[in-house]
N, C-alpha and C positions, 0 to 999 in steps of 0.2 A: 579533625573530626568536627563535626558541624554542635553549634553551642546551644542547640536546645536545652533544655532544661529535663526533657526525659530522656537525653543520650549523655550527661553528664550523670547520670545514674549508673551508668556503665561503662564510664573514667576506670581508672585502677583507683582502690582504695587506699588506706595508710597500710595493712597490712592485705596484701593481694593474697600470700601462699596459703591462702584460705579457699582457694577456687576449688577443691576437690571435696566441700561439703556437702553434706545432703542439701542445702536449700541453694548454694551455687549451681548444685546440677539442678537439680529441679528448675531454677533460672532459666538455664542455657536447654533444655528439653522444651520449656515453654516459648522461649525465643524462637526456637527451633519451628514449633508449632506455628504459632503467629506468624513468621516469614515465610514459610514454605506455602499458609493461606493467601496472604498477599500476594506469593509470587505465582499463584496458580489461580487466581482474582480473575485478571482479565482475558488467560486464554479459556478456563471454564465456561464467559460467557459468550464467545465467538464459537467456542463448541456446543454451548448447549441451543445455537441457534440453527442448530444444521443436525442436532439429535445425536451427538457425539458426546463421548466423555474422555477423561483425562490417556485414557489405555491408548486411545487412538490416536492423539497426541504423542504421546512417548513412541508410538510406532514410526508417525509421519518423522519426527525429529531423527532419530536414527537412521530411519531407510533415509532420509537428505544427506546425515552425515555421511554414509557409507552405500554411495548410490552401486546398485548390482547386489547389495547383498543378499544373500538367500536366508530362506524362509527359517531354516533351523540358523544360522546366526542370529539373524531376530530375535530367534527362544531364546538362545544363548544370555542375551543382550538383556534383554525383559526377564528373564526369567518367570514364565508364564507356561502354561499348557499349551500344546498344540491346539487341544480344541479352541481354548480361551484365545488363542490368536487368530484364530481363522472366526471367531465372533467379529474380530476388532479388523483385518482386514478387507474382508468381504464386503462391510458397504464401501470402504475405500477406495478398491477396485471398481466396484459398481458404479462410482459417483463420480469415479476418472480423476481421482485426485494419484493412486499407485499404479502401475504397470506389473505386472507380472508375468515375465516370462520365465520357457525351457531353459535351461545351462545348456549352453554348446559339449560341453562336452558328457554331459548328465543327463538325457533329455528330463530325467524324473526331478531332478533338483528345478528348484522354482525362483527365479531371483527377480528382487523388487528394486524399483526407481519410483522417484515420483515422477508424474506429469508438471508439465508448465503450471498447471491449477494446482497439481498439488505444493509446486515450490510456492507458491504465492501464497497460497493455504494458511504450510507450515509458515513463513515468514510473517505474515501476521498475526501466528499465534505466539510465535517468540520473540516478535519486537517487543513489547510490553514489557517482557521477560530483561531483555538484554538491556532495554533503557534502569527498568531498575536496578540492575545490579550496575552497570554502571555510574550511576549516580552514588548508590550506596559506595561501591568501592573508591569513587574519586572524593569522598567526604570522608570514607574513613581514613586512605589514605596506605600507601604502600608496606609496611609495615604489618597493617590490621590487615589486608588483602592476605599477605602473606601467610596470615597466622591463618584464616578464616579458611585458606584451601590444606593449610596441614591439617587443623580439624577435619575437615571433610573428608579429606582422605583415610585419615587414621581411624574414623568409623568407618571404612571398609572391611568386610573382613579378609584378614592378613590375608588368608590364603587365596584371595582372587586380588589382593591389594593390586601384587605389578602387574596383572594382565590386566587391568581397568584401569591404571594410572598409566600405562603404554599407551591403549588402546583408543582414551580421550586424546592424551598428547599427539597421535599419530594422527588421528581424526584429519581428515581437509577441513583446511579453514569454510567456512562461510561465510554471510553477511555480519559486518563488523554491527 
């Protein structure tokens, strides 16, 4: 772990099996807070120059991971309204970042890809993204990595746990 002076704050103490106190969690909610703003820093402002916001993002991100998916996947995935989705694709499409076609075998089912621009898009929006967690995770160090995705995981809830912990793990890789 890297020897700052504000990451030696969050060493293990003399007695650690204190972590389930009210002001440990409260910590780790606030930590929570604070990185999830940092980590959404710099693709808010590559989206806020094009009049996007974060929803559009989480769309582009997905339809990359799982290029052909259809539209009700997507809900599935986002968990979001219909309407609320077709807010967030509609300039996408319009702006030739998504594709949306018929299903061969559905014509009514609608499945999405990005375009070339849109991979380039998302790729810019998630560099940022993947530089920091990489750096984070190669300062904390394999161990912390390890702890940091059972946390994340274990806030899922149970009951969608292993169809979200497949579903990531299954994902195709993308750009490293």
């Amino acid at each position: 772990m890297a020897d700052s002076s504000s990451l030696r704050a969050l060493r293990p103490h003399d007695d650690d099996r204190l972590f389930l106190t009210g002001r440990k969690l409260r910590e780790g909610a606030e930590l929570m807070f604070f990185s999830y703003r940092a980590f959404t820093r710099d693709p808010d402002r590559i989206l806020s120059d094009r009049g996007y916001g974060r929803a559009h993002h989480r769309a582009l991100h997905f339809i990359g991971r799982r290029p052909g998916i259809s539209v009700a996947g997507l809900l599935d995935i986002l968990g979001i309204t219909k309407q609320s989705l077709a807010r967030v694709l509609k300039p996408l499409v319009e702006d030739g970042l998504v594709d949306s076609v018929a299903g061969k075998k559905d014509r009514r089912q609608r499945l999405l890809t990005l375009t070339a621009e849109g991979h380039a898009f998302e790729g810019a929006l998630s560099q940022a993204q993947r530089e920091r967690l990489s750096r984070a995770f190669r300062e904390a160090g394999p161990e912390a990595v390890a702890g940091f995705r059972a946390v994340m995981a274990l806030m899922i809830d149970e009951d969608e746990r292993d169809g979200i912990l497949t579903m990531v793990h299954d994902a195709p890789d993308g750009p490293a």
